[in-house]
N, C-alpha and C positions, 0 to 999 in steps of 0.2 A: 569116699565121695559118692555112695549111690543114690545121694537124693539128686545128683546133676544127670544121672540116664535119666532119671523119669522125668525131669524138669522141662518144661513147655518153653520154647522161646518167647512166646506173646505172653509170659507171665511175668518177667524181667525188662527192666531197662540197661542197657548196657553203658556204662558210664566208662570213659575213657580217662585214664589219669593224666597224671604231667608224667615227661618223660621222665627214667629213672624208678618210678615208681611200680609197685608190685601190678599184676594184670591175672585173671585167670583166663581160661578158654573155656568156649559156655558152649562152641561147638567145634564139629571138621573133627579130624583124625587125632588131634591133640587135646580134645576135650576132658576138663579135668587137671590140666598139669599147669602149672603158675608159672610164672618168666616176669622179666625186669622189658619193660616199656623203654628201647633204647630212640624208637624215631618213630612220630609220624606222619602221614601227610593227608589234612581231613577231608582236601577238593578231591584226591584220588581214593577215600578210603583204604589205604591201606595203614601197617603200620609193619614196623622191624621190630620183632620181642626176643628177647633172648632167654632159652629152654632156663631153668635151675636146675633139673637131672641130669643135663650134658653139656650145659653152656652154650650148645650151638646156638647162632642168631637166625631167626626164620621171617621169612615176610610173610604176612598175613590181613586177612581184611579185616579192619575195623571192626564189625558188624561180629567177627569168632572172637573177640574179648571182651574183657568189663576189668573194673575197677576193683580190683580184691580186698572185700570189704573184711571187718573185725569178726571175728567167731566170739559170739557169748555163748558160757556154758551156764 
């Protein structure tokens, strides 16, 4: 994933899924790793994702995900 270090935030829109659905982190310390969208709350931005490499559940703002779109090769 190193086109996400060089990747500008003002170059993406961060699209928030339904809950359940994949998310990746586009920034903060977890940038890079994908999680399952279990809650969010959009007046507080935040939301709860839970890790895929470890399962744990993390709170996080809105604004450190997006919407884990399709890879075409």
């Amino acid at each position: 994933m190193d086109f996400l270090e060089n990747l500008k935030e003002s170059y993406v829109e961060t699209l928030i899924p339904k809950i359940e659905k994949e998310v990746i982190f586009v920034k903060g310390e977890n940038k890079g790793q994908v999680g399952i969208l279990k809650e969010k709350d959009v007046k507080k931005g935040v939301a709860f994702v839970q890790l895929l490499d470890d399962f744990s559940i993390i709170n996080v703002s809105l604004d450190s995900i997006s919407e884990k779109g399709q890879r075409f090769n």
